[in-house]
C-alpha positions as CSV (number, residue, x, y, z in Angstrom):
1,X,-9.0,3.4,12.6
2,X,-10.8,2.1,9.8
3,X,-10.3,2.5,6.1
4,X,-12.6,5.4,5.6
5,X,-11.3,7.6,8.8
6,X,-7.9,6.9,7.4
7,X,-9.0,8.7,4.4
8,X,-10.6,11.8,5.6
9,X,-7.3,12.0,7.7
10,X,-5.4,12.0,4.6
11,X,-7.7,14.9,2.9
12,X,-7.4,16.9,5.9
13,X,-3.9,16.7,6.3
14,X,-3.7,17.8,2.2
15,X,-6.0,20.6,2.7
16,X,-4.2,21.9,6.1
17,X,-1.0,21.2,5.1
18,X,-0.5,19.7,1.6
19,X,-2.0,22.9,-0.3
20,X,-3.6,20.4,-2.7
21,X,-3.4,16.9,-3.9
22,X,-0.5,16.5,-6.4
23,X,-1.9,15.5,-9.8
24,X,-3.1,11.6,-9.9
25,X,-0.3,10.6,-12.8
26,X,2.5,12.4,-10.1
27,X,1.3,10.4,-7.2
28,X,1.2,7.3,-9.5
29,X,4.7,7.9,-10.1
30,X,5.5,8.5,-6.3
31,X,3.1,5.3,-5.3
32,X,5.3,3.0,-7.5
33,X,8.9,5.1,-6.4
34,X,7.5,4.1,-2.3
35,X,7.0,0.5,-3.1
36,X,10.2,0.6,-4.9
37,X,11.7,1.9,-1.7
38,X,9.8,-1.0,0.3
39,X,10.9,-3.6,-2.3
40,X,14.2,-2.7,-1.5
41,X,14.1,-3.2,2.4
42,X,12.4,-6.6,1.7
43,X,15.4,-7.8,-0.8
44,X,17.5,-7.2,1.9
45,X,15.9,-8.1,4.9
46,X,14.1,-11.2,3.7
47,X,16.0,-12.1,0.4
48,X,19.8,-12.1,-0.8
49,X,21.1,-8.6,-0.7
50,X,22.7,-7.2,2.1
51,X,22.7,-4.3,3.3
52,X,24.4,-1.0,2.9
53,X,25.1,1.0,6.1
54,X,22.8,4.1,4.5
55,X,20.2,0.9,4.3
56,X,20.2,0.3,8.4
57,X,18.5,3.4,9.1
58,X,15.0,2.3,7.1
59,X,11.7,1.4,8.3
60,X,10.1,-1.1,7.0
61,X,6.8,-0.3,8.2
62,X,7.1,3.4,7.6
63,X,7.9,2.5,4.2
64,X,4.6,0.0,4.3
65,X,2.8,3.4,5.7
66,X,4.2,5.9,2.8
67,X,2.5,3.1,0.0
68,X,-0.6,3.1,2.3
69,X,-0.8,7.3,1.9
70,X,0.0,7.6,-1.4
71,X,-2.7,5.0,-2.0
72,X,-5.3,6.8,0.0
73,X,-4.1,10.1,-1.8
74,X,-5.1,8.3,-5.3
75,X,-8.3,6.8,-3.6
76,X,-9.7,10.5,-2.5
77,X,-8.5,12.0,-5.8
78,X,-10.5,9.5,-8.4
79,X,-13.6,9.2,-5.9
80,X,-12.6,5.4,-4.7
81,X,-14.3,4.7,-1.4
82,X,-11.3,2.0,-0.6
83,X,-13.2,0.6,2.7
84,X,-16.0,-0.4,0.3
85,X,-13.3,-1.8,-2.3
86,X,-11.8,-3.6,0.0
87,X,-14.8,-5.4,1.3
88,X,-15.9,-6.0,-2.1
89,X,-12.5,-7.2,-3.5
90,X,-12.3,-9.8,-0.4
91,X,-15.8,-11.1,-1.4
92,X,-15.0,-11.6,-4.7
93,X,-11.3,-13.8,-3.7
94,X,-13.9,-15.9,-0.9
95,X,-15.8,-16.9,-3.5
96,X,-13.2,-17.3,-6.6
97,X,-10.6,-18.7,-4.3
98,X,-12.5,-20.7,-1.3
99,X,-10.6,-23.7,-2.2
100,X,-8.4,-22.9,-4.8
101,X,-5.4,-22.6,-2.4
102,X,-6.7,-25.3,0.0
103,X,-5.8,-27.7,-2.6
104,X,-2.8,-26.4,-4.0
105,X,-0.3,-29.3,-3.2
106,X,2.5,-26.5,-3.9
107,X,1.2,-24.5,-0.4
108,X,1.4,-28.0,1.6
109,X,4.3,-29.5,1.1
């Protein structure tokens, strides 16, 4: 599936299911709640913490998938065609970054 079939998906699922969108500063807040919930599984999988028993239960890549929808959700609601976004934001690090990390002696040690 590519970017833009992922968000017609999203606004069909809305208007079959979801009523409406929520409003764009609600699904803000819920967009930075999910990646608080995915920040969480990464502290403990892949930093310090450890993990509660409630913890063990979470899906990291459903959690990955809730920021994705939310995000899509925000996309179709301000008029962001994020397939064309994308393309033009990886552009844009090609050419401002094409070396930039190739000679960053901190990435090659």
């Amino acid at each position: 599936m590519d970017i833009s079939e992922a968000q017609d998906k999203v606004d069909k699922w809305i208007q079959t299911y979801g009523v409406r969108y929520f409003s764009e500063l609600t699904n803000m807040a819920i967009l930075t709640e999910e990646v608080g919930e995915l920040a969480r599984v990464m502290a403990r999988k892949f930093g310090d913490q450890s993990f509660k028993k409630s913890d063990l239960k979470v899906d990291m890549a459903d959690e990955m998938a809730d920021v994705l929808w939310v995000l899509i959700c925000l996309a179709n609601q301000t008029g962001v065609d994020l397939e064309d976004a994308f393309k033009r934001n990886m552009d844009k690090k090609t050419k401002r970054d094409n070396t930039r990390h190739l000679n960053n002696n901190k990435l090659t040690k």
